[in-house]
N, C-alpha and C positions, 0 to 999 in steps of 0.2 A: 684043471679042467672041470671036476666035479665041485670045487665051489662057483665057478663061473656060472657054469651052466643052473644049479641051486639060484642063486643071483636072476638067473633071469626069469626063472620060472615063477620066483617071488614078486620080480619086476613085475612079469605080465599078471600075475592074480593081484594085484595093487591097482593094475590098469583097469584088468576089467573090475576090480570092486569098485573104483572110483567111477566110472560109467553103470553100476547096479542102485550107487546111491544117487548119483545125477537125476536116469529116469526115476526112481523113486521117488526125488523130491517132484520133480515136475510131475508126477501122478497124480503126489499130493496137494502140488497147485493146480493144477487142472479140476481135480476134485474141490476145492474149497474155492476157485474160479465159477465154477457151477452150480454150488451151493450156493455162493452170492448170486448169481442171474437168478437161480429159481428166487433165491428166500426174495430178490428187488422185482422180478414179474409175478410172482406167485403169494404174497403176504396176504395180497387183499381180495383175494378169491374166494365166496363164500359157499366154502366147501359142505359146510353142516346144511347150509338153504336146497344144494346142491340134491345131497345124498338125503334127502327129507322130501326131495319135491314138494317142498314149504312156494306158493306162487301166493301173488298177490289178488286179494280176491276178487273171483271175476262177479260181477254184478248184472244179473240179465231181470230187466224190467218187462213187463206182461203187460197187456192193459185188461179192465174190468172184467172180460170176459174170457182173460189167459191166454192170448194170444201174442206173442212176444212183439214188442215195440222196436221198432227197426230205425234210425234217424243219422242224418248226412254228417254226423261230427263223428269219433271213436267208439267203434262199437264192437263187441265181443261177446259172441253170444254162448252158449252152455259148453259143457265141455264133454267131447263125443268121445265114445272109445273106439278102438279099430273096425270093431266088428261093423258099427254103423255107418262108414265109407264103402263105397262100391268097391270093389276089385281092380273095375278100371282106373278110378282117380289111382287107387294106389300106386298102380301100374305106371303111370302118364306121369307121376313123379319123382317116383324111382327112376324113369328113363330120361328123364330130360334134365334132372338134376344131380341124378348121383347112381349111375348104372350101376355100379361093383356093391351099392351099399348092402348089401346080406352076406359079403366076401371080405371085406379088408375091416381092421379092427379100429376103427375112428380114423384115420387115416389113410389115405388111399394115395401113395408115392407113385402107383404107375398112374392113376389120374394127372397129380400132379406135372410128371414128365410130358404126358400127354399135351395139358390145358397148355405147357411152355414153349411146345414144337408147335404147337399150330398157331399159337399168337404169335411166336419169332417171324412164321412163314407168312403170314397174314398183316404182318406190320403193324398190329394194333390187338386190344385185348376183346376176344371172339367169345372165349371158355373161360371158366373161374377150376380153380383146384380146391375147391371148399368140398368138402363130403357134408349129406346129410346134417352129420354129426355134429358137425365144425359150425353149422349156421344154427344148431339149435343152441348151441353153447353159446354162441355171439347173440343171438334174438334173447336170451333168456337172462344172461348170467354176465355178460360184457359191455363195456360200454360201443358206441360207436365208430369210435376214434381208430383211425387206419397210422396203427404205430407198432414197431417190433416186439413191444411189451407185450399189448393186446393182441399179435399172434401167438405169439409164446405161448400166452393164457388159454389163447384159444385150441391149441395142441394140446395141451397139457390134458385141459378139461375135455376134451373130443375124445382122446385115449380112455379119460376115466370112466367117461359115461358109456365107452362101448365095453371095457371088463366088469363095471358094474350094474350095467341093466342089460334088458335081453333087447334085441332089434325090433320089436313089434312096441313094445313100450316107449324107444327113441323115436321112433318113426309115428306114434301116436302126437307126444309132446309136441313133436314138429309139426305136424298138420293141424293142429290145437293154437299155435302160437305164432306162426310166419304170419306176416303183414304181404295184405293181398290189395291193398287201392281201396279207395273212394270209404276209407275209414275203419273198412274192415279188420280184421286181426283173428287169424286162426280161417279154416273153409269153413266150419258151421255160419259166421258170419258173411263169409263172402256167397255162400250158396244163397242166404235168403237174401241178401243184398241185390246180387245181381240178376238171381232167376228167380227170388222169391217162394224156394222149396227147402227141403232139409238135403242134407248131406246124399243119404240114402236112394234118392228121387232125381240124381243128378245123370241125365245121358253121359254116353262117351263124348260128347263133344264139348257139353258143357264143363266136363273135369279136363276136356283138355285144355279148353280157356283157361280156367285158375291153377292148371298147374301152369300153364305160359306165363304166369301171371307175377310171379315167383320173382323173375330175372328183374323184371322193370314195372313193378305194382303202378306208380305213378303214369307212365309212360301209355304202358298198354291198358288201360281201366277200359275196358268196354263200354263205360257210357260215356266218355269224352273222346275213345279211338277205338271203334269198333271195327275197321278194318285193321287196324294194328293188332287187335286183342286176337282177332280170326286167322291173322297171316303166321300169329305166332305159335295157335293152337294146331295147325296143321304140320308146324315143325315139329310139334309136341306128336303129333300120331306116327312120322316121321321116323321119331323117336323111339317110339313103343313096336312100332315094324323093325325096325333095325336090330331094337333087342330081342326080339321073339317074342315080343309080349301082345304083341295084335297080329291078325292075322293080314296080308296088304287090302284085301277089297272090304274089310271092312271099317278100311281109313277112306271112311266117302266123304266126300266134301259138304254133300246135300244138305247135311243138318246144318251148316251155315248159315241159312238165312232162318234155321227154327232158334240157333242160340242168338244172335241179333237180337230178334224178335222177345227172345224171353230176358235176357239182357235188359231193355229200355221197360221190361213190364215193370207197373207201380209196383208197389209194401207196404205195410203199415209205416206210416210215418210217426215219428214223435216228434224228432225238433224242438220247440224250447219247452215243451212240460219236457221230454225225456233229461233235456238239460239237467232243471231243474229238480227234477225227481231224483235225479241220477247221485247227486249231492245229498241225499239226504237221505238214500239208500246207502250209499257209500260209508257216509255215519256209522248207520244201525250196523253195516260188517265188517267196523274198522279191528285191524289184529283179530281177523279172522284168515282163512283161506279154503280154496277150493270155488265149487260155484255156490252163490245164493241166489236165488228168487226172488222178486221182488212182483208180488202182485199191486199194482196202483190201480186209482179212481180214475185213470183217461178212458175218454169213449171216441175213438178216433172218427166216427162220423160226424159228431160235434167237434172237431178239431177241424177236420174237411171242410166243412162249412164255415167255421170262423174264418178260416183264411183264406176262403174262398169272395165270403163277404169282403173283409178288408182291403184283399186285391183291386175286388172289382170296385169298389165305393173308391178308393184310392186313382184305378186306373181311369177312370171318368169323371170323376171333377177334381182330382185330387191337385193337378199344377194350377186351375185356375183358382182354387184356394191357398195356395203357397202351403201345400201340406206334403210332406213325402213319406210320411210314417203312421203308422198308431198300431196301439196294444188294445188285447182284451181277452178279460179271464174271466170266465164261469165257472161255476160253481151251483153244487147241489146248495141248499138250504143250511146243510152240518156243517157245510166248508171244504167239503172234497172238490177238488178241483176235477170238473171233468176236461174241460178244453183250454189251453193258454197258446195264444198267439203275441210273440213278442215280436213281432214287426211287419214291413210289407210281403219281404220274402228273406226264408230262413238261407239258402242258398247263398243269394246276395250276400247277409247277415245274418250272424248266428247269436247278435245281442240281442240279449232276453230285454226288451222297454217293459216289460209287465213286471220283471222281477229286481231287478238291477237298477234300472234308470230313475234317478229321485226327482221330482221334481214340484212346481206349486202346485197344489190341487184348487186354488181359488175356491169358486164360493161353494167345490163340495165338502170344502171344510166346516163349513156354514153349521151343518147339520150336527156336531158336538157343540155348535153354541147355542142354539134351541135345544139340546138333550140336556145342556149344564142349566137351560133359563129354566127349564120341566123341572127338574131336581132343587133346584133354590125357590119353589114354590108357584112359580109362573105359569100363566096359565094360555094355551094357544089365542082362547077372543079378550087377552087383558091388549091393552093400546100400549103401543110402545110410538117414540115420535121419530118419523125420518125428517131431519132435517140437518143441516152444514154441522158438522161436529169436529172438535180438532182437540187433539191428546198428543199431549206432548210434543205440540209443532209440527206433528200427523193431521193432514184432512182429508178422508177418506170423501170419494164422490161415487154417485151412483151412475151405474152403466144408463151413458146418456145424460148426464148431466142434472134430471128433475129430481124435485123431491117430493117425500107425499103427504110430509104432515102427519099427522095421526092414524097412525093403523094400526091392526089387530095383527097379534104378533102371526100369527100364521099367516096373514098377508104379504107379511114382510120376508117370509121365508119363503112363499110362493113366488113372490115377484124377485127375491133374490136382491133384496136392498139393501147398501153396502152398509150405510150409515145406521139404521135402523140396527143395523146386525152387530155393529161396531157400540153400538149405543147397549146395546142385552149386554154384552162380552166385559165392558164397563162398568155394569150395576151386576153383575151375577161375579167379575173380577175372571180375568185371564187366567189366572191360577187352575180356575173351578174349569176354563173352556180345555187347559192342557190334559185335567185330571180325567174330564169326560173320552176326549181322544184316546189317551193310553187303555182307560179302562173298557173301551170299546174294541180295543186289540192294537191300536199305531205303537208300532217299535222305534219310529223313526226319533230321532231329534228335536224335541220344539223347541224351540225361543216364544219363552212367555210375554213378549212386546204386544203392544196394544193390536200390530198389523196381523197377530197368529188368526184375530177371527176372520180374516179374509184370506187365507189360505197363504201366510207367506211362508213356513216352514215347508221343507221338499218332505213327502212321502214317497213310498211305490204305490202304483196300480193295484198289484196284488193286497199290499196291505191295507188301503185301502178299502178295496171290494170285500174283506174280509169282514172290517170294520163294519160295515153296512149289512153283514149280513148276521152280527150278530143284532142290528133291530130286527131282523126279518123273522127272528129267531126267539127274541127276548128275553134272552142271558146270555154273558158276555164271561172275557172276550171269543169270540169264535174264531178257531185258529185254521186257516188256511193248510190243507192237509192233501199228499198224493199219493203216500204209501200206506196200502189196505193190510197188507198182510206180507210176511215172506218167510220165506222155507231154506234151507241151508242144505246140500245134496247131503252134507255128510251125516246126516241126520234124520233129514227125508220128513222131521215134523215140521206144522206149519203153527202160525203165530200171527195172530191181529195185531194189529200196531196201531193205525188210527193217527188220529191227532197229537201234538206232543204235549196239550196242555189243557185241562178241562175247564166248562164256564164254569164261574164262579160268580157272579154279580147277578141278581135276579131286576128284571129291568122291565118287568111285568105293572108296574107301577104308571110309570110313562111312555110304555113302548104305545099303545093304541090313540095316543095324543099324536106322540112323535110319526108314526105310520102316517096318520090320517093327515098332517101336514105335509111327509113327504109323497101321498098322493096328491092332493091342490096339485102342486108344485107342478106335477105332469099333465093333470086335466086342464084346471087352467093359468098354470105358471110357466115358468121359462123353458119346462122339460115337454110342453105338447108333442115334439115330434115324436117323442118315445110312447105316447100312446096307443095300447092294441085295444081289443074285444074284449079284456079282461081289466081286470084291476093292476093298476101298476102304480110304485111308491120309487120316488128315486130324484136325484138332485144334479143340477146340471153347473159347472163348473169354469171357469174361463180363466185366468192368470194375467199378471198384467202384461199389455200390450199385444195381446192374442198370441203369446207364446206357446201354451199350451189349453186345449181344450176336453174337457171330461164329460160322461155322463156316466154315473152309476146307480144303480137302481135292482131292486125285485120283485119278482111274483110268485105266485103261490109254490110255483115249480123252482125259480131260478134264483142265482145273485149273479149278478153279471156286472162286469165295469169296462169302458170303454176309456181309451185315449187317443187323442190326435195331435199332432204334431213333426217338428223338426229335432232331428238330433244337436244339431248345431245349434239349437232356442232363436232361432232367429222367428223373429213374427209371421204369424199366417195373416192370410187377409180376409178381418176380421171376423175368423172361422167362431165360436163360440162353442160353449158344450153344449146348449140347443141346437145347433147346426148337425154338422155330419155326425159327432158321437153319438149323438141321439138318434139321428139315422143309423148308421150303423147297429147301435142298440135295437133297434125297436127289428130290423133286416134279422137277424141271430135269433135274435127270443122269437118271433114267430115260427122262423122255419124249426127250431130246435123244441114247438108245442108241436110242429107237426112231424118229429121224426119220432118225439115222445111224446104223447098227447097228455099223459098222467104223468110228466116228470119221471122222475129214475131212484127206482126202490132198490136201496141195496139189498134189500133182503129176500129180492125177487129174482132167481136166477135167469138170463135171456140166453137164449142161444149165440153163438159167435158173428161177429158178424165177417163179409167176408174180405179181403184174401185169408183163409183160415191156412196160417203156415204150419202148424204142430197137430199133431194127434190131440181128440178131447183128452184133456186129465182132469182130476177128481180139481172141486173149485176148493181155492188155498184159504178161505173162510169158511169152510164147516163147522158148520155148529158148533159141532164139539172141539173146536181148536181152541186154544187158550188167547187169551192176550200175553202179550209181554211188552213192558211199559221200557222202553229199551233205553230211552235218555235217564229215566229215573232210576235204574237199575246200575246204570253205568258210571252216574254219579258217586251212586252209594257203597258198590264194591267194586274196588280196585281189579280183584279174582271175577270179573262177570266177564262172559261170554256170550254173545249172540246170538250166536248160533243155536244156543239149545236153552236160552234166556236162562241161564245157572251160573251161581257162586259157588267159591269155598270158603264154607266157615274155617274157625279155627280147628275143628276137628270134626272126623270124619267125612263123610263121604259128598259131591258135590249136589248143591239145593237149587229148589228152581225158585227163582225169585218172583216175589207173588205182591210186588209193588202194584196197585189196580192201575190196571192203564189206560188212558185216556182216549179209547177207543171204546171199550168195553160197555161204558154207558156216558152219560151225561152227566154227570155230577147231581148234587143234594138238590140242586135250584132246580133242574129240567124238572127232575123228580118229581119235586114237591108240585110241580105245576101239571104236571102229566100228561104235558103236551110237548115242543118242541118247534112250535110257532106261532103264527098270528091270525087271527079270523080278519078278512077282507069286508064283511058287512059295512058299509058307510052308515054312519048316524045322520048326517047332514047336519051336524053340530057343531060344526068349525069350517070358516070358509072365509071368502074374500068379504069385505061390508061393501055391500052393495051401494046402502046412502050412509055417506059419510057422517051427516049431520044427525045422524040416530049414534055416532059411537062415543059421543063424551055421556050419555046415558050410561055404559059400565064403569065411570069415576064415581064413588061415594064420596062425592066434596064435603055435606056435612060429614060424615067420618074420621072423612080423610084429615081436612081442617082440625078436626078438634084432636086427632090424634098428635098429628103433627104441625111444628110451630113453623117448620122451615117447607109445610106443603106448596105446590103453586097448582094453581087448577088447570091453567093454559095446559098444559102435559099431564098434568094428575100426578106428578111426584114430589118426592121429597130429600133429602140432604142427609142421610145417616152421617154417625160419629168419623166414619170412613169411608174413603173409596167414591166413585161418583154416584151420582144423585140414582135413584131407585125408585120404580113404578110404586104407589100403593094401591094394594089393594084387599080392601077392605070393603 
């Protein structure tokens, strides 16, 4: 009996050990079952960007007089801390999206139970089971993608962020970064977007709108469903009654038609400068983070009125021109760009035609083959001959068919004659007309063929008008510029920026030749419509088959360039850049002497203009701010920073990098000349010839004869060892 029973009792502890290591092993595959899910949804989770609050930098642009530029693409404006939301928004969000959120630790399971029982009962999904917490980890740190991984991740991280940060800090982030409609991102942006106020300034009704706003940003946008945006904000007060967080009668309905009302109010708009500034801000604060500032050269009242103009010259003759578009950029004198309109309407379209779209500029290319004839010795009243010419199985004809015979080269620039122009481009050599272009500031592509002097290479608008304003200027190239200065919060100093590249070519030799032809040109050449009360110099443009039509031009105040056309390049009817560009031009430059009578001094502070959305701050160009040359700095060290324009040497402690930057001044040539532009005084010493039969009087035929064997007097040239025949003059 006593071995039996021994026997069994050895039996049963065999049994249960063999059952201690069973669960044991399955523990330990449960556990390393686990370890695989996490290590296969959790590898690629950037926990260090995470626990750094490392964000990508937010970029908020200003215009000239600091008032933040607001515009219909992505926008994100500074980054507010809690204290600067009202109470109520906080209130209005917490109740409508995530009640328990100051109770449950990233995860809220009785939510969840909740959000399951009422969609079950409801037959469709009513309530989301997301906390707070969970959407800022998905908005910040996750992709979009509705897959079991990216829940996982989304848990994981929702947990982490609530034992690692306090709830005022999560709930900061979050009202910083949720996407709210019509482009916005974060409430700073959607306040000034839709009421055009700051955070702070917001009623109870208007934070009940953008917290409504949350569920279905697209959906409910108040300026496309304003009854939706309203119907939703009431369930939002609803909301905040339910929890104890408002009191019931002061969920009035009344303010409904004030938020409506402030909803549809304008903003400062930017649209395609902010575009393109925005790039180029973005640069200067590339592997930075946090906010930066970016103060630019837009003056949105001259923005208002470009494309106001545009509209309307568009909307009135524009279909029985077969025209549905046109650009146009101004600009100060230095190259700041204050206004850029890249199409009819930004809304419709958001392509920049001023910045982006390349295309012929015709005969306002014209004007580097007169600045390369100026440079090879040529002289505006020397005769050049328009008559039928053909290079290399090319025969270029003049708009309309005639020819004129011998004229005086600034004739032929005035009247804009093809062959004449073709004929300079010839004896000075294509080379000299590509070399004029670049050196003038064209980034673009030439092809140096005989057709470049009639504008067959594509430019931009922008680079263009640039070009032109380094004559207006008298040393080149003049670079086309919209970022004045910017500040980095983390830092809180500010820094000129300027242009990214200084003149370098002193063009004070032939710019008062050049000037004084491309006035002709508007008094009595092809650009007359662009004539005001003042002195205007500028060149009028057309492509072949009236595909595209130009005028660009300056005065003592402006650089301005105009374009008209179709995106598709199909033909207008037979618009020219004397036609509407030139209208259009001459429409801007006056109203823009009379909103500035004396042009725009940077260095003149103006009061703001209005809707003034921010409190005044100190302006981001004080004197005493440094430059910082930022492209040139970031070239040179690998270790540069933006933010505070500083390197690290090899040793010790970090330097501020003192590359001069091309803001700061004008280079050796302005300098030396001590000016910065052009006197408008006319000599009356270049002009159209009157009687034709007085101009073979400027040939020295004996001279000319006896210099040269291969002279002919008919034209007054002669035959060098290369390249086509060349004026003499002698």
């Amino acid at each position: 009996m006593a071995i039996g029973g021994n026997a069994a009792v050895e039996g049963g502890r065999g049994g249960k050990g063999f059952w201690l290591k069973g669960l044991g092993l399955a523990l330990v595959l449960w556990l390393v079952a686990c370890a695989a899910v996490a290590w296969w949804a959790l590898r690629d989770v950037p926990w260090r960007e995470i626990a750094a609050e490392s964000r990508a930098p937010r970029v908020e642009l200003t215009d000239a007089q600091g008032n933040p530029i607001i515009h219909s693409g992505p926008y994100q404006a500074g980054y507010a801390s809690l204290d600067q939301y009202p109470q109520h928004l906080i209130d209005a969000v917490v109740a409508i999206e995530d009640r328990r959120f100051f109770d449950h630790r990233g995860i809220d399971l009785r939510g969840v139970v909740r959000a399951f029982m009422r969609n079950m009962r409801a037959g469709t999904v009513l309530e989301g089971g997301s906390t707070i917490t969970q959407q800022l980890a998905k908005v910040l740190y996750l992709e979009p993608d509705r897959t079991i991984r990216r829940k996982l991740q989304e848990v994981v991280i929702a947990i982490w962020l609530d034992a690692s940060l306090e709830k005022e800090e999560i709930l900061t982030r979050y009202l910083n970064n949720i996407y709210l409609g019509a482009g916005a991102t974060g409430v700073p942006a959607a306040a000034r977007v839709y009421f055009g106020k700051e955070p702070a300034d917001l009623t109870l009704m208007e934070s009940a709108v953008i917290a409504g706003l949350i569920r279905a940003p697209s959906v409910l946008n108040p300026r496309s469903n304003p009854d939706g945006a309203l119907a939703r904000a009431s369930v939002v007060l609803g909301a905040m009654v339910d929890a104890g967080l408002l009191e019931p009668e002061a969920a009035d309905p009344s303010e409904s038609a004030l938020a409506l009302d402030a909803a549809e109010a304008s903003v400062v708009a930017g649209g395609w400068f902010a575009d393109w500034a925005l790039a180029e801000g973005r640069s200067i604060a590339a592997n930075q983070s946090g906010g930066i500032t970016m103060e630019t050269t837009f003056e949105p009242q001259l923005q208002a009125l470009g494309e106001e103009i545009v509209r309307q010259i568009l909307d009135e003759r524009g279909e029985a021109a077969g025209a549905s578009q046109a650009a146009l950029v101004a600009m100060r004198p230095d190259g700041a760009v204050v206004a850029m309109v890249g199409g009819r309407d930004y809304e419709a379209s958001s392509f920049n035609r001023a910045v982006t779209a390349m295309r012929q500029p015709g005969s306002t290319f014209k004007t580097f083959v007169y600045y390369a004839a100026l440079e090879a010795g040529i002289r505006p009243n020397d005769l050049v001959l328009d008559a039928p010419i053909e290079v290399a199985g090319w025969a270029p004809e003049n708009f309309g068919g005639e020819f004129f015979g011998r004229v005086t080269v600034a004739e032929a620039f005035a009247r804009s004659l093809n062959a004449a122009t073709v004929a300079l481009a010839e004896t000075v050599g294509v080379d000299a007309v590509a070399k004029a272009a670049r050196d003038l500031g064209i980034d673009a592509d030439l092809m140096e063929t005989p057709s470049l002097a009639l504008g067959a290479s594509e430019v931009s608008l922008l680079d263009l008008t640039g070009a032109y304003a380094s004559i207006r200027a008298g040393v080149a190239p003049i670079e086309p510029w919209g970022i004045n200065a910017f500040r980095a919060d983390a830092h809180g100093r500010s820094f000129r920026v300027g242009p990214s590249r200084r003149p370098q070519i002193d063009m004070s030799a032939h710019q008062q030749e050049m000037v004084a032809m491309m006035q002709l040109a508007v008094e009595r050449g092809t650009g007359r419509r662009a004539a005001l009360d003042e002195p205007v110099a500028g060149k009028t443009g057309t492509s072949q088959n009236f595909r595209d039509a130009w005028f660009v031009g300056f005065t003592s105040n402006w650089v301005v360039g105009v374009w008209v056309g179709n995106d598709d390049g199909t033909a207008m009817n037979e618009v020219t850049g004397g036609g509407l560009p030139a209208e259009i031009w001459r429409a801007f430059v006056a109203e823009a002497n009379e909103l500035f009578p004396g042009g725009i001094d940077p260095a003149t502070p103006r009061a703001p203009v209005e809707p003034q959305l921010s409190a005044p701050r100190e302006d981001l160009v004080a004197q005493a701010a440094p430059a910082c040359n930022v492209s040139a700095c970031s070239r040179r060290y690998r270790s540069f920073r933006a933010e505070d324009c500083t390197y690290q040497p090899y040793r010790g402690a970090r330097r501020m990098c003192d590359i001069e930057a091309p803001g700061s001044q004008m280079g050796t040539v302005a300098q030396a000349r001590g000016e910065y532009g052009v006197s408008y005084e006319r000599t009356g010493a270049i002009g159209i010839a009157d009687d034709r039969a007085a101009a073979p009087q400027s040939c020295n035929v004996s001279a000319c004869s006896r210099a040269y064997r291969s002279f002919r007097a008919e034209d007054c040239s002669y035959q060098p060892y290369r390249g086509a025949r060349r004026m003499c003059t002698r």
